[in-house]
N, C-alpha and C positions, 0 to 999 in steps of 0.2 A: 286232646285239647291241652293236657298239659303239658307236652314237651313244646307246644305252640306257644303258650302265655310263656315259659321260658326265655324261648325265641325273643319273641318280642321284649321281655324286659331286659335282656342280655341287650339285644340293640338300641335299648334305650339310655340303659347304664354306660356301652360305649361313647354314644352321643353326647350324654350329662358330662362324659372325664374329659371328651375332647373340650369341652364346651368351658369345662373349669379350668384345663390347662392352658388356653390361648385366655384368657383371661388373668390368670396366673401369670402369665409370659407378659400380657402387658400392663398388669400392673407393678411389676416388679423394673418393666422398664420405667414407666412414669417415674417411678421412685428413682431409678437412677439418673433421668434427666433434671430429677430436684437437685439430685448429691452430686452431679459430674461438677458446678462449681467449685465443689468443696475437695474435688480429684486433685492431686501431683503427678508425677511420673514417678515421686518417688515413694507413694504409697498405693501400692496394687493400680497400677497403669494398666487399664484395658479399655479397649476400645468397644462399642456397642453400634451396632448398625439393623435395623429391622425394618420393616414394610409390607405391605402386602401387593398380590400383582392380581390382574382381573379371571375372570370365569377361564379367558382363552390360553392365557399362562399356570392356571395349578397345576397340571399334567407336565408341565416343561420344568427346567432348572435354570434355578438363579445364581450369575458368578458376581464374585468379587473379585475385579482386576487393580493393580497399579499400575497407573499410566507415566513412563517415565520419559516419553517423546510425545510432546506436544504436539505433532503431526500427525500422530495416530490416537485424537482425542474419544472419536465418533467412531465405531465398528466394532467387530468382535476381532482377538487377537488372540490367540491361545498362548503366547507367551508372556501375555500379563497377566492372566488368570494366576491368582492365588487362593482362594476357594471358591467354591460350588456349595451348594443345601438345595433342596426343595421343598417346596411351598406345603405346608398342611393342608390340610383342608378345607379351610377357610380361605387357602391364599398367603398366609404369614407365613414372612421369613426374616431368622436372624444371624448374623456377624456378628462373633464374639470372639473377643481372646486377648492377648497380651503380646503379640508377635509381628505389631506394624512398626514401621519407624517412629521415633521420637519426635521429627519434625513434620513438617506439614508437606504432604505431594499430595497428589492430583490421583482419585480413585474413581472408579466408574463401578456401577451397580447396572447388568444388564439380564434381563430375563428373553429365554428362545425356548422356542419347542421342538429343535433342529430333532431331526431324528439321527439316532444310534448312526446309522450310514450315511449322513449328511454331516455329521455335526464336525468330524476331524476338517473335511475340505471347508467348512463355512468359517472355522475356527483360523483357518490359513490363509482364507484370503480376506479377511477381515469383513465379509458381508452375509447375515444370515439375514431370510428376507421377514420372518415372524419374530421380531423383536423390539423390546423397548428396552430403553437404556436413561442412566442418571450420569450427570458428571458431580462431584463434589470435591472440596480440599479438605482432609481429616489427617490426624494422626493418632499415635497409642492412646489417646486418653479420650477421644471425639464419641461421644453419644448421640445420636441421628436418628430420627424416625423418616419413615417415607408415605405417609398417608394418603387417599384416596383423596381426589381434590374435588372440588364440589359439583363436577361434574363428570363423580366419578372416574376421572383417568389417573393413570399411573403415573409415577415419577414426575408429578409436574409440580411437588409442593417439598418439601423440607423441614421439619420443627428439630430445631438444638440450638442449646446454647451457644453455641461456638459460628462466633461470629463471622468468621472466613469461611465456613462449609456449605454458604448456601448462596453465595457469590454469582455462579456459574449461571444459575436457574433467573438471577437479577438480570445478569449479562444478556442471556437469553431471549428476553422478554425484551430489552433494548433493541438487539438487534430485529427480531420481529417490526418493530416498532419502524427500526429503520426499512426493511424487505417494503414492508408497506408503503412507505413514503412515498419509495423507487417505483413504484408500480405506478403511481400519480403524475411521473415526470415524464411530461412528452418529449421534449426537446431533447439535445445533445447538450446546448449549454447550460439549460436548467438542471440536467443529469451531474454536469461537471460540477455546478456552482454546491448542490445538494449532496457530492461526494465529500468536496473539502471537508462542509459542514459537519456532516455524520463520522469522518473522520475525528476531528479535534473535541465530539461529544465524547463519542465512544473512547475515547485516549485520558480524555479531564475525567470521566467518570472512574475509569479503571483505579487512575491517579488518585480519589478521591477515596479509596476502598482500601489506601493503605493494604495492601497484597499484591508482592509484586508478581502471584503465581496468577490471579486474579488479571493482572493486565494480561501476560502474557496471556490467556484465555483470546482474548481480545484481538492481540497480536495476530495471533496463529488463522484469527479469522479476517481480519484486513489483509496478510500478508499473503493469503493461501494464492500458490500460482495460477489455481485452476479457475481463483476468480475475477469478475471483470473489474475488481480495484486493485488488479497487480498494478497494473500500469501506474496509478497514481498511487499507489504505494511507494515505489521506486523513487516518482518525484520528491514526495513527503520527506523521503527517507534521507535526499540530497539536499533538503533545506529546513528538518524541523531536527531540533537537539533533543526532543521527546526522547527516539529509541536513546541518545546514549544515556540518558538520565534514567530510564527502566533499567540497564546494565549496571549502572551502579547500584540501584535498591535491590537486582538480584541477586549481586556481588554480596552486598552486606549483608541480608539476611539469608541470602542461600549460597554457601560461597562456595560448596563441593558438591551441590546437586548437577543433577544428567540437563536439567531444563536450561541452567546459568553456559552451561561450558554449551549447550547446542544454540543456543539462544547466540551466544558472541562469534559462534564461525558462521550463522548465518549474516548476521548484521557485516563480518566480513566479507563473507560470497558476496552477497546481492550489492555490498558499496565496491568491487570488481566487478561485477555486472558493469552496474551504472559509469564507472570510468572505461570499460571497455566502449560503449555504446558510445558515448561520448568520445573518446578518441576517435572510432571508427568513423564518426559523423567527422571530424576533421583531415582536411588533406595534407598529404609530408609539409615538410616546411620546404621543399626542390620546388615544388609546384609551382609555390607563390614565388619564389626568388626565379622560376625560370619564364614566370608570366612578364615579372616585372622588365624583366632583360628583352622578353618579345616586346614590350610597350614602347619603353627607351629603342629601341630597335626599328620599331615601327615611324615612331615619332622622327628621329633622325632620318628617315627615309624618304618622309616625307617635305622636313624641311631641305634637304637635296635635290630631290626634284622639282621644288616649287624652283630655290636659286636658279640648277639648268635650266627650268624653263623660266625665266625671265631672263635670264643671261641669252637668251638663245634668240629673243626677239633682237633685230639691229635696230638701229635710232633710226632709219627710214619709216620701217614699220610703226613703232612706236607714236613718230609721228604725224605720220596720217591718221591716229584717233584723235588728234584735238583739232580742238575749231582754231578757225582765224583767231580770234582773241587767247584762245589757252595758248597755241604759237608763240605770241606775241609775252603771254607774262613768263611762257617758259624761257625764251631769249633773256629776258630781265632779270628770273632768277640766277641766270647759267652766269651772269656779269654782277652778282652780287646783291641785287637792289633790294631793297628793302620791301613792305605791303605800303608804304606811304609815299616811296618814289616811285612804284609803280604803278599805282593810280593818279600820280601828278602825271607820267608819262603816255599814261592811255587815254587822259582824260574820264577818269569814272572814279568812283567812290572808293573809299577801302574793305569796307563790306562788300562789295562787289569782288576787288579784287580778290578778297578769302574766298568768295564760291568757286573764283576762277580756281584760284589753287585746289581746291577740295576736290573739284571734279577732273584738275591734270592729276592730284594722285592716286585718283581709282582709277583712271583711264593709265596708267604708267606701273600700276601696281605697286606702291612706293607708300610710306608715311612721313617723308621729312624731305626736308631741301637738301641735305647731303644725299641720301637714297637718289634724288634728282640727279644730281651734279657726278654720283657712281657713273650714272647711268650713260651720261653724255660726256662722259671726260674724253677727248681729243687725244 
């Protein structure tokens, strides 16, 4: 009985020390998320990162990556990992040290339970399938909690000081906002009208958050190829000064990071894309100059033929289409007369005599009394 009550308070005493250490662990953190105000870079600069992950992640490990290509913001990547920890007991885990950059990049916190023999291939091809993951912007002096949100899930909440590090999770929540809209749009052009829109929010808002890592977040998700607003992305990208105006605020506050110099050869691809497309949609400039030569070609063809055949009928033929009366003013015109001596000479009206003429020169195919007088010259 007594090496049993032993037992037991041995296991109780382990319990009591776990119980005071994660205790310990967070209140030393509270404490530091009072003091990181009062942090430098250049008085003991470390960074603190901690959280807890649910029942189905304690058994698994939790990494901290640097994400330095914005295309690979979502998945697991083994070449951004720069630690690993696992979770106690409870779940809690923390990032500490002194050894991130000085400025602000883009970090990801992601917990897997890949197994030993899964984990190198899940790590390579950037997909394990039992994981959650955080995006955040931090650097050496950034203190961050990851708290359980009130319905209990992981990585869905943020508390620090630091007012760019919780950006992404803002973003995130927009974009949802927007997934959902999309779902309500039946049509094509209510689709299109509600792309613009969700566009120019999601871009003012970014704008509005002063970070320009923070837009790019943004960026990387309007722009992605694989989704269905590449297409008006491209357009956007042909008539909005938005992106070069994000080039400059990357330029300025981040003017040697990996995200500014990938950020401006994309913005150059995709505006060669678009002049490509656009050329292709135009034809040589031979085309049009050898269309225009067939038109004038055609045309002079056809006023050739028309001349031969008028030239081709004789004045017999010609006139046999008029009546007695056209006869009679066409004789008139051929001797000069006028529309007022020729209606003294036929006895009719001078209105009269304008029909006669009107109807000798369709019947003659002609528009003038020279065209006449061509016709019947002796």
């Amino acid at each position: 009985m007594g090496r049993r009550k032993l037992e037991l308070l041995q296991a109780l005493y382990d319990r009591l020390f776990v119980s005071i250490l994660v205790s310990m662990k967070r209140f030393v953190f509270s404490l530091l998320l009072v003091c990181v105000g009062l942090w430098t870079p250049s008085s003991s600069a470390q960074y603190l990162f901690e959280g807890k992950v649910g029942p189905a992640f304690q058994e698994g490990t939790v990494y901290l990556s640097l994400v330095e290509d914005y295309r690979k913001l979502s998945g697991v990547y083994h070449e951004q990992i720069i630690a690993k920890t696992t979770p106690d007991e409870e779940g809690y885990f923390l990032f500490a040290g002194d050894n991130l950059p000085s400025e602000n990049k883009i970090y990801r916190i992601h917990a897997d339970t890949c197994e030993d023999t899964d984990q190198n291939l899940a790590h390579i091809t950037g997909h394990c399938p039992n994981s959650e993951e955080v995006l955040f912007i931090a650097n050496n002096t950034t203190a961050l909690e990851l708290p359980f949100g009130f319905e209990q899930e992981m990585f869905c909440k943020i508390v620090t000081r630091d007012r760019s590090a919780g950006t992404f999770l803002k973003i995130d929540s927009l974009k949802n906002d927007m997934r959902y809209a999309f779902m309500e749009y039946r049509s094509e052009a209510n689709r299109k009208v509600n792309t613009q829109k969700w566009f120019h929010i999601l871009q003012e808002y970014g704008a509005q958050l002063k970070e320009p890592l923070a837009e790019l977040y943004i960026y990387s998700f309007l722009s992605d190829r694989k989704s269905v607003l590449h297409s008006y992305y491209l357009t956007d990208l042909n008539n909005n000064t938005y992106y070069d105006q994000l080039l400059d605020r990357l330029k300025a506050d981040y003017p040697e990071a990996p995200y500014t110099k990938q950020y401006e050869a994309e913005l150059r691809s995709d505006r060669f894309l678009i002049s490509e497309t656009v050329h292709d949609n135009k034809l040589p400039w031979w085309v049009y100059f050898l269309g225009v030569v067939c038109l004038v070609s055609i045309l002079g063809n056809l006023y050739f033929f028309r001349s031969q055949k008028k030239q081709a009928y004789t004045q017999q033929e010609l006139r046999q289409r008029l009546s007695e009366q056209e006869e009679k003013v066409l004789q008139l015109i051929l001797h000069n007369k006028t529309n007022k001596e020729i209606a003294t000479e036929i006895f009719v009206s001078v209105s009269t005599v304008k029909t006669h003429i009107n109807n000798l020169y369709r019947k003659l195919d002609v528009t003038s009394r020279e065209e006449v007088k061509e016709r019947f010259q002796t």
